[in-house]
Residue frames as qw, qx, qy, qz and C-alpha x, y, z in Angstrom:
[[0.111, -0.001, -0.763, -0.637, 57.19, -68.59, 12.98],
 [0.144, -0.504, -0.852, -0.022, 54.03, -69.95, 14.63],
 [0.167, -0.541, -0.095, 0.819, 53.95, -66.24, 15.91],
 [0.024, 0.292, -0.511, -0.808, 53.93, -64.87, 12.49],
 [0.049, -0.303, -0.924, -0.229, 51.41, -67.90, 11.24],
 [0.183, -0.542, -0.768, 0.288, 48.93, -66.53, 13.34],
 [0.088, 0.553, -0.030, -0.828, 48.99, -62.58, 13.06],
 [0.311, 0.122, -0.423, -0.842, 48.73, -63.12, 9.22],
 [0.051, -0.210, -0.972, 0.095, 45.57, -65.47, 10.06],
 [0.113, -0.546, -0.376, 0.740, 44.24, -62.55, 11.95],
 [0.001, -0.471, 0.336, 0.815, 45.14, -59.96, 9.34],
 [0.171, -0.081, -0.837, -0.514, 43.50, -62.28, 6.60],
 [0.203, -0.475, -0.801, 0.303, 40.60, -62.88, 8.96],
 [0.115, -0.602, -0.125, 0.780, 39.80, -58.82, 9.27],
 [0.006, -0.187, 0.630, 0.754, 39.86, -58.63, 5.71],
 [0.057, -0.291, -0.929, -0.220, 37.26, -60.72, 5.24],
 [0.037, -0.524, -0.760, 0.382, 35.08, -58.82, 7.33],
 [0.013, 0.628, -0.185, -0.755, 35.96, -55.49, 6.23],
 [0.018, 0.096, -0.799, -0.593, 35.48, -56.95, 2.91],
 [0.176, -0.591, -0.783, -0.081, 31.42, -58.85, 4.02],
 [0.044, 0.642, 0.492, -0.587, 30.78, -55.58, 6.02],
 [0.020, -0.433, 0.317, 0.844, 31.45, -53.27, 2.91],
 [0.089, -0.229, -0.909, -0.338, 29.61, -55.68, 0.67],
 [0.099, -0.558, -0.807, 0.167, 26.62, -55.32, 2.80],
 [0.025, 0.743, 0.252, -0.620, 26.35, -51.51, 3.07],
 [0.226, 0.173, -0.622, -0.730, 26.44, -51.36, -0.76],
 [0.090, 0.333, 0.938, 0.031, 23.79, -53.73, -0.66]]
């Protein structure tokens, strides 16, 4: 479970960036 906790942390974590980097090159 703590296993699991952590990947979707990751996975949520990636997003974000992919999300601020995409943001920015529209900018």
């Amino acid at each position: 479970m703590v296993l699991k906790d952590s990947i979707l942390m990751v996975i949520s974590s990636l997003i974000l960036i992919v999300c601020v980097l995409v943001g920015v090159a529209f900018m």
